[in-house]
Residue frames relative to the residue before (quaternion, step in Angstrom):
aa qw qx qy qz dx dy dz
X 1.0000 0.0000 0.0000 0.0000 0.00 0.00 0.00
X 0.7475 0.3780 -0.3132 0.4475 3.69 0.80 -0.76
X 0.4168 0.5120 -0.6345 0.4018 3.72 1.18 -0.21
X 0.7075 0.5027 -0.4423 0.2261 3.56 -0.17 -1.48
X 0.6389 0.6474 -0.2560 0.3273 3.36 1.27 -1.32
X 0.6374 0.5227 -0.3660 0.4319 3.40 1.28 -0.95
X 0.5494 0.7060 -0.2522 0.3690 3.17 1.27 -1.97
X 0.7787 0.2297 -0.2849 0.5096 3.79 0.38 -1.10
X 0.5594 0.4229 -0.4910 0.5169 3.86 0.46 -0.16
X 0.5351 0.4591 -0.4007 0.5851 4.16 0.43 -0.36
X 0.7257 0.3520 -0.3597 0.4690 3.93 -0.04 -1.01
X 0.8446 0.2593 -0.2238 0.4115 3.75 0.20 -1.04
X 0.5350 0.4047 -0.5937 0.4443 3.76 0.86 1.00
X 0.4566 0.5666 -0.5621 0.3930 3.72 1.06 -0.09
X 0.6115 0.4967 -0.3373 0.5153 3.87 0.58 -1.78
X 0.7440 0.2784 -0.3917 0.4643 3.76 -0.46 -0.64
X 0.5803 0.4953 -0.4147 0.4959 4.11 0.35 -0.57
X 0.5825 0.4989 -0.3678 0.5258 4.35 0.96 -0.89
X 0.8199 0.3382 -0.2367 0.3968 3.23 -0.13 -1.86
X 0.4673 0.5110 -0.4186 0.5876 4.11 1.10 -0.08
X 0.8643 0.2223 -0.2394 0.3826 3.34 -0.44 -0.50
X 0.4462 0.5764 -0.3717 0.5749 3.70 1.60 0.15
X 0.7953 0.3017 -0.3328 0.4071 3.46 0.73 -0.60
X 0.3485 0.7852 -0.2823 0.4269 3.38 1.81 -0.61
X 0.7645 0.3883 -0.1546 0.4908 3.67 1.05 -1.34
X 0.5935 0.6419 -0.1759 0.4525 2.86 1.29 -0.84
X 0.2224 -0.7962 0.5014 0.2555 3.30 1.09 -0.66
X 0.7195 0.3653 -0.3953 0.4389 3.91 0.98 0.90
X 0.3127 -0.6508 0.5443 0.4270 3.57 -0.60 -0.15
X 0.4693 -0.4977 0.7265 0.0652 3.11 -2.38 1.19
X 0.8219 -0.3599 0.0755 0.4350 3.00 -0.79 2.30
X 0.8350 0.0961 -0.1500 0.5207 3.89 0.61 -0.57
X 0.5470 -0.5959 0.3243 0.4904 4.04 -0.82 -0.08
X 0.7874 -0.3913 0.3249 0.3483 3.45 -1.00 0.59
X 0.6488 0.5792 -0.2100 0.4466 3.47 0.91 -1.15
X 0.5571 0.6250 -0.2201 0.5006 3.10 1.45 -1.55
X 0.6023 0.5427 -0.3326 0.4817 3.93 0.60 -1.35
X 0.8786 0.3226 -0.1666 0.3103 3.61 0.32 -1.30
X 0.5954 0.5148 -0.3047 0.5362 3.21 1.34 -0.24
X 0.7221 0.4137 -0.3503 0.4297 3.68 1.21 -0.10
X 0.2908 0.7468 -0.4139 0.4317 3.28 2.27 -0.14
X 0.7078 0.6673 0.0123 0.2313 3.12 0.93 -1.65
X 0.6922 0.4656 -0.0784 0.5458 2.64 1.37 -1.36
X 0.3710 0.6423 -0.3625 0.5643 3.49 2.07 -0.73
X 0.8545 0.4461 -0.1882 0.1882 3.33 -0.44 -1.50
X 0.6701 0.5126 -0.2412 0.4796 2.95 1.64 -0.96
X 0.6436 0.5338 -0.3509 0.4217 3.52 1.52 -0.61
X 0.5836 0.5022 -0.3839 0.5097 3.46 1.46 -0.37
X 0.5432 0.5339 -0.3850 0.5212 3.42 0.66 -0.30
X 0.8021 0.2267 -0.2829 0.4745 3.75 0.18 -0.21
X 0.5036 0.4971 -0.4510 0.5439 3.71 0.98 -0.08
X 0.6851 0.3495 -0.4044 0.4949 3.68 0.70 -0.70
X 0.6249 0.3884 -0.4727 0.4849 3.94 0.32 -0.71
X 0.5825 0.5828 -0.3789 0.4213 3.98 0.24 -0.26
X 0.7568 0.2343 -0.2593 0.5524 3.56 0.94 -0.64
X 0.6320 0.5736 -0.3405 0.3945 3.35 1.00 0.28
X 0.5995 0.4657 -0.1982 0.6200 3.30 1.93 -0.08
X 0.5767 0.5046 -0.4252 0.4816 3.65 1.32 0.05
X 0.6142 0.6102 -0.3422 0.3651 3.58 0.90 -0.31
């Protein structure tokens, strides 16, 4: 259950890191500001990061 969990927090900081840097080129922001994209990229990564240290400490 937590692979999937990491896997879709991994999949949906890639999409928010794309649809940031799509608007970035673009020169507009996508529904939120650019910044917004990367800082929630972020916030993904770090939650996979602790779902993965979590299943590494249940063992």
């Amino acid at each position: 259950m937590k692979n999937k969990i990491i896997f879709s927090l991994i999949i949906l900081a890639i999409l928010s890191i794309i649809i940031g840097l799509i608007g970035k080129i673009a020169g507009s922001s996508i529904i939120f500001a650019n910044a917004t994209w990367h800082m929630f990229a972020q916030t993904c990564l770090l939650a996979a990061i602790a779902f993965g240290v979590g299943k590494l400490l249940e063992k």
